[in-house]
C-alpha positions in Angstrom: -76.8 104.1 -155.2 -73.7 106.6 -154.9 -74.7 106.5 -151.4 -74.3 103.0 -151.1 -70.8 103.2 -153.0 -69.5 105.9 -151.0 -70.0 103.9 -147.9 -68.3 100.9 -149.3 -65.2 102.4 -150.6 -64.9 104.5 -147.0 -65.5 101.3 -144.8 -62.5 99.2 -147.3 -60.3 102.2 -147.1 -60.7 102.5 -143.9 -60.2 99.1 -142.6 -57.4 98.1 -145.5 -55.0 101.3 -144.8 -55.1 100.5 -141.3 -54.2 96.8 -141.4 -51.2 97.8 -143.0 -49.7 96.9 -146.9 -46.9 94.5 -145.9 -47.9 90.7 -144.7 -45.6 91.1 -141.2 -47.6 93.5 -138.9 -45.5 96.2 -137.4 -48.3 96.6 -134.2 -51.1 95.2 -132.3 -53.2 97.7 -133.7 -52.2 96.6 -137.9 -53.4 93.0 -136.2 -56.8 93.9 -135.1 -57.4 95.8 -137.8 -56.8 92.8 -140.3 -58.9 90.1 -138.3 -61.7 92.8 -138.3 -61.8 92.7 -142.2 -61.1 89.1 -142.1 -64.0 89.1 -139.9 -65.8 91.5 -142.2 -65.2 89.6 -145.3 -66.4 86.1 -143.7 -69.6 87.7 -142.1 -70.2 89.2 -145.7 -69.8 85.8 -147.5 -72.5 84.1 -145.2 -75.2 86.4 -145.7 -74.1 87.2 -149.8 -77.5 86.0 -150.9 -79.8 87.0 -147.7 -82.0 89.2 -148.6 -82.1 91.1 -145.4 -78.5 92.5 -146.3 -78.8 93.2 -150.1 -75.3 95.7 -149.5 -73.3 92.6 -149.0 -72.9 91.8 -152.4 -72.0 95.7 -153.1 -69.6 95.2 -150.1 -68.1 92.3 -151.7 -67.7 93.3 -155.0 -65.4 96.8 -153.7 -63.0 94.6 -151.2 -62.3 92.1 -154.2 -61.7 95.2 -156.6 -60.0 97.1 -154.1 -57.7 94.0 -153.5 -57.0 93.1 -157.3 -55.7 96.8 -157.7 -53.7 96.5 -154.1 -50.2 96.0 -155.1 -50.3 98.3 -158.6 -51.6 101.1 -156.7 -49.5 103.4 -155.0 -51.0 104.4 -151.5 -51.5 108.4 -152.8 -54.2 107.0 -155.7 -56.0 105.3 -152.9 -58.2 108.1 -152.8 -58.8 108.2 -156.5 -60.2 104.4 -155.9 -63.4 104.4 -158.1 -66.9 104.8 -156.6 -68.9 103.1 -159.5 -68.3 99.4 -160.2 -68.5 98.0 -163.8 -71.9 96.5 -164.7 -72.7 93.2 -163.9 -72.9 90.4 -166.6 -75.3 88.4 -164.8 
């Protein structure tokens, strides 16, 4: 499973500190970059419950987490984003 969580914090980083942190894109590259994760979170809500792709959830759960702590993070503690998501109450 740290596996799994490895991969999902490195594919967020990687497509959130590309897209850039303000809403105005500076580039055609910050552009792409942000309808890729849009696209990325969309494909991930459709098949949520499939159980061909049981890491969408896992996916999921790291953009949302990653997003809530967006704006109170400053860019150097990106890397200190944590791996292991709380327990699930469900």
């Amino acid at each position: 499973m740290e596996s799994a969580n490895k991969a999902a914090k490195t594919i967020i980083l990687f497509l959130t500190q590309r897209s850039g942190k303000n809403k105005a894109t500076k580039n055609s590259n910050e552009a792409e970059y942000r309808a890729i994760f849009d696209n990325l979170i969309e494909d991930l809500l459709v098949v949520l419950y499939w159980p061909e792709w049981p890491a969408a959830g896992l996916l999921l759960s790291m953009a949302s987490k990653f997003m809530v702590c967006w704006e109170s993070l400053p860019p150097a503690l990106f890397s200190d984003f944590p791996l292991r998501l709380p327990p699930s109450t469900t």
